[in-house]
Legacy VTK file of the C-alpha trace (Angstrom):
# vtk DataFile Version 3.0
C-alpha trace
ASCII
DATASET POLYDATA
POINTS 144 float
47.913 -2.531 147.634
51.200 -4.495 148.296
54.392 -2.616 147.030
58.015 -4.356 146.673
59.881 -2.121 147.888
63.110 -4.584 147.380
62.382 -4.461 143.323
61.463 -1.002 143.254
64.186 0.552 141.111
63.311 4.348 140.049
66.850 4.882 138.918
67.365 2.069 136.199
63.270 3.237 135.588
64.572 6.352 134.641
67.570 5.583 133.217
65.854 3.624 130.557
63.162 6.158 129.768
66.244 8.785 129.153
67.569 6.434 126.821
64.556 5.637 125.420
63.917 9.225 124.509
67.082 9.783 123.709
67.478 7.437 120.911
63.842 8.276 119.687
65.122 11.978 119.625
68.916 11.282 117.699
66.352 8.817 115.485
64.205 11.836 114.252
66.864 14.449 114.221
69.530 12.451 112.416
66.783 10.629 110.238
63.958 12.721 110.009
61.456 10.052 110.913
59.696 9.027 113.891
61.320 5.965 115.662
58.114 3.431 115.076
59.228 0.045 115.790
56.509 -1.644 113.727
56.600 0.922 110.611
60.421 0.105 110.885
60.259 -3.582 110.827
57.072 -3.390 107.859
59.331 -1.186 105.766
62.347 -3.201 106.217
60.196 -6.103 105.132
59.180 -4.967 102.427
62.670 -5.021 100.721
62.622 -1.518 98.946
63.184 0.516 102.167
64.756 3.681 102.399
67.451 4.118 105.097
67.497 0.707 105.281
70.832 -0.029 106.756
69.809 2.634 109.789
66.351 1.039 110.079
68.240 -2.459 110.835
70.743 -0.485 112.797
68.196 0.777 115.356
65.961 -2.383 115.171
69.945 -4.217 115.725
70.447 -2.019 118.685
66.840 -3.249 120.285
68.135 -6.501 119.807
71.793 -6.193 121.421
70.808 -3.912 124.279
69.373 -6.549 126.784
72.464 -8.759 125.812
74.976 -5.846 126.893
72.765 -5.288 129.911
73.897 -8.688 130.413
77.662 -8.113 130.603
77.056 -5.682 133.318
74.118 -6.682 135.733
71.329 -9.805 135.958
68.488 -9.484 133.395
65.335 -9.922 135.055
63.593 -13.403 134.736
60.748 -13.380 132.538
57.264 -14.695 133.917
54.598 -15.896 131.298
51.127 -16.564 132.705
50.270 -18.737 129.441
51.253 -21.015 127.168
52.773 -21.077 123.809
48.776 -20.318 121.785
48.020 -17.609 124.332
51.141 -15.803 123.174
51.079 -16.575 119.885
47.230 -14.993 119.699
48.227 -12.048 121.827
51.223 -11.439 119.077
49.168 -11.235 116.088
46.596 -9.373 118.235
48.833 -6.379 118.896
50.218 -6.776 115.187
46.345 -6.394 113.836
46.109 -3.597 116.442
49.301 -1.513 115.030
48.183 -2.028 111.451
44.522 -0.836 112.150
46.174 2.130 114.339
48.898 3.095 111.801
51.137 2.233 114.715
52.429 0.919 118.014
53.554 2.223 121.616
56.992 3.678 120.595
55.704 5.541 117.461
52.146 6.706 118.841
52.947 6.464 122.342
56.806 7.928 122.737
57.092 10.150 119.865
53.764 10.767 118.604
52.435 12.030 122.376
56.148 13.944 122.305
54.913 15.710 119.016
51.735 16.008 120.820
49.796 14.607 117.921
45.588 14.324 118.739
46.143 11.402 116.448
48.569 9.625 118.781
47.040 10.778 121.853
43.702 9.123 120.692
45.795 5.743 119.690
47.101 5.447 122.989
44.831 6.089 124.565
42.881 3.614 122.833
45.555 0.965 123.107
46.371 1.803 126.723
42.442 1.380 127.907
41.955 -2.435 125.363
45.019 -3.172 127.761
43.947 -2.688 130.860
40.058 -3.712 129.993
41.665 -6.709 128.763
43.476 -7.380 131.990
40.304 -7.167 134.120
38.246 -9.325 131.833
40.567 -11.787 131.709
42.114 -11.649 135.162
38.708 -10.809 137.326
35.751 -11.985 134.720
36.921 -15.196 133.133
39.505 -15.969 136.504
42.889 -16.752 134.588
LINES 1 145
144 0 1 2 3 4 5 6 7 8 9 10 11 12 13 14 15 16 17 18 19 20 21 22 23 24 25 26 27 28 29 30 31 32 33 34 35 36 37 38 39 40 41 42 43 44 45 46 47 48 49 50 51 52 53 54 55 56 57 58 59 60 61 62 63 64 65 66 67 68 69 70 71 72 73 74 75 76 77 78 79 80 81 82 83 84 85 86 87 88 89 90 91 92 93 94 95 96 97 98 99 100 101 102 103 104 105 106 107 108 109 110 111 112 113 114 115 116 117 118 119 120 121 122 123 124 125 126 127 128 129 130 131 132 133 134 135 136 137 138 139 140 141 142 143
């Protein structure tokens, strides 16, 4: 196994998971609701959203942060190993998948495993090991 030790960055790693945590803490304490992306964005498309102005605040903030990364440092480059269908497919994949499991990574797997929920523990764990069989099937079975 071949590490890059010139991109290995455990500081801005960390850094980011403090932050993350940090805003999915101030979310729940100031709120009192878990910060789910998805069950954010369905409730603010719904229209008759509570808390809607801090629900597109936070959802705002997701938006601005990698652009006010970019004031201060390079972003780094995005790589997509397929086209526009595979993407589009793999989007409404994971949307299916966070509608069947009443949720995504940052409500199941940041502040539901932080709650230590069973309920979120089984989700990601479900969602972590369709990832990664996923990658092998794809990667090592069908050679893409």
């Amino acid at each position: 196994m071949y590490i890059d030790w010139a991109h290995f960055t455990p500081s801005t790693a960390l850094a980011g998971g403090l932050l993350i945590g940090l805003a999915a803490s101030l979310f729940v304490v100031l709120n009192g609701r878990i910060a789910g992306i998805s069950g954010l964005l369905g409730s603010l498309l719904q229209g008759n959203a509570d808390g809607r102005d801090e629900k597109a605040l936070f959802l705002l903030g997701l938006l601005a942060a990698p652009l006010l990364w970019g004031l201060f440092g390079t972003l780094p480059a995005a790589e997509f190993q397929t086209g526009g269908p595979g993407l589009v497919i793999a989007g409404l994949l994971v949307g299916l998948g966070t509608r069947y499991g009443s949720g995504c990574t940052s409500g199941h797997g940041v502040c539901g495993i932080s709650r230590l929920s069973p309920r979120s523990m089984a989700a990601t764990l479900t969602f972590m090991a369709s990832g990664f069989a996923t990658v092998f099937v794809l990667r090592h079975l069908w050679g893409g």
